[in-house]
C-alpha positions as CSV (number, residue, x, y, z in Angstrom):
1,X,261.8,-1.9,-211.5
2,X,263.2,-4.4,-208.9
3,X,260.7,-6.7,-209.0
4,X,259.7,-6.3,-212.9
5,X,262.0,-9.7,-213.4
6,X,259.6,-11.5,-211.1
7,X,256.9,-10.1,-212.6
8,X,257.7,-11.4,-216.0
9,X,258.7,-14.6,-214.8
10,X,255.1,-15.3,-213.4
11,X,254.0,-13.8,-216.7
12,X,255.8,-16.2,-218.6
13,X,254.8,-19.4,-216.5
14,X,250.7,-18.1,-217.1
15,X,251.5,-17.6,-220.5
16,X,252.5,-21.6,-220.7
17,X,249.8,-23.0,-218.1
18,X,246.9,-21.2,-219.6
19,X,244.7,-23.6,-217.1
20,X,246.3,-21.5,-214.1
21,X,244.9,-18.5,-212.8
22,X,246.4,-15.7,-210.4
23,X,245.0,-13.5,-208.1
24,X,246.6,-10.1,-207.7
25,X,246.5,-8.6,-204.5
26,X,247.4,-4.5,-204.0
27,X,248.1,-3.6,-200.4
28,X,249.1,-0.6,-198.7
29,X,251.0,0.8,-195.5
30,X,247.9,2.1,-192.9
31,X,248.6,5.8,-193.3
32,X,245.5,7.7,-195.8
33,X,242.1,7.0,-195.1
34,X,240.6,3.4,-195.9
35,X,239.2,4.6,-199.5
36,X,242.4,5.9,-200.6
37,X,244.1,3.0,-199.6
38,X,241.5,0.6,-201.2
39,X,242.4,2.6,-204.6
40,X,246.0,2.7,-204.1
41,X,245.7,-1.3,-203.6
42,X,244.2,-1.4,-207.0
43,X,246.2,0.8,-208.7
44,X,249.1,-1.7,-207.7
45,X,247.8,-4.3,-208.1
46,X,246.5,-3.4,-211.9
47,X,250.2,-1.8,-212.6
48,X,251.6,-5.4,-211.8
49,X,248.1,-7.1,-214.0
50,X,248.8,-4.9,-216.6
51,X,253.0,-6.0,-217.2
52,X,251.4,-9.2,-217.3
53,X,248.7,-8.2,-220.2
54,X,251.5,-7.2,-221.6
55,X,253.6,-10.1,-221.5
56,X,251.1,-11.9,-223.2
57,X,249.0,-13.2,-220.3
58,X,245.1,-13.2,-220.5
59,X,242.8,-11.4,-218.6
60,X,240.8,-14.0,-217.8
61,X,244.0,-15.4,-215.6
62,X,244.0,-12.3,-214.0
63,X,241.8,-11.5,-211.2
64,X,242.4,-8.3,-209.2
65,X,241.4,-6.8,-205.5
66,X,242.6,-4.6,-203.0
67,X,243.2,-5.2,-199.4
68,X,244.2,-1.6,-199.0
69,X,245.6,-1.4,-195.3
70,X,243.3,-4.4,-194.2
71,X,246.1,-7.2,-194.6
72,X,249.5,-5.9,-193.1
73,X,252.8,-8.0,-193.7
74,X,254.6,-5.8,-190.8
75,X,253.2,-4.3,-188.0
76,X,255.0,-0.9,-186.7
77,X,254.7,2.9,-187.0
78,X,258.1,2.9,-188.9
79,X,258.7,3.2,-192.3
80,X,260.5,-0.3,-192.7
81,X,257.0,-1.6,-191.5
82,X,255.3,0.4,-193.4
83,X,257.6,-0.4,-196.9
84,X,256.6,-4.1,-196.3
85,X,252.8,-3.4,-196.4
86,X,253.2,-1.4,-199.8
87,X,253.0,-4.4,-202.1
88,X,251.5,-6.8,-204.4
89,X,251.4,-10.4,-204.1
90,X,251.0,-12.9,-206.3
91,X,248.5,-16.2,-205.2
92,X,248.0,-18.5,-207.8
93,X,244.6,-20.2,-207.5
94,X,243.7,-23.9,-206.9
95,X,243.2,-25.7,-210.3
């Protein structure tokens, strides 16, 4: 919910730039074993896909992966380290 504003707004600017395309990338904090964090990547980074889908953005300016616990924002064994690995981010794509 706190970032569904965000979300919308990148929707929004895809929705008027049809020539731009994002890729959405699910991370996680490195506790669970490397599959379950490679699925709990995706499943973020699809929740966050699919506002967009919904928000009138095509697939095909979607593309999604998963870094899992490969790509940390914040290194630690705390959980304010670990709530800044449990994301999604946003990269738009070169034209």
């Amino acid at each position: 919910e706190e970032f569904k504003a965000t979300v919308e707004a990148h929707a929004k600017f895809l929705v008027a730039n049809k020539g731009r395309k994002i890729l959405v990338q699910g991370n996680t904090d490195e506790r669970g074993g490397r599959e379950y964090n490679i699925a709990l990547g995706e499943q973020r980074a699809k929740s966050v896909a699919s506002i967009m889908k919904v928000q009138g953005v095509p697939e095909n300016q979607l593309d999604i992966v998963s870094y899992g616990e490969e790509k940390p924002a914040a290194f630690g064994n705390d959980e304010s380290a670990w709530e800044k690995n449990r994301r999604v981010e946003i990269v738009y794509q070169p034209k």
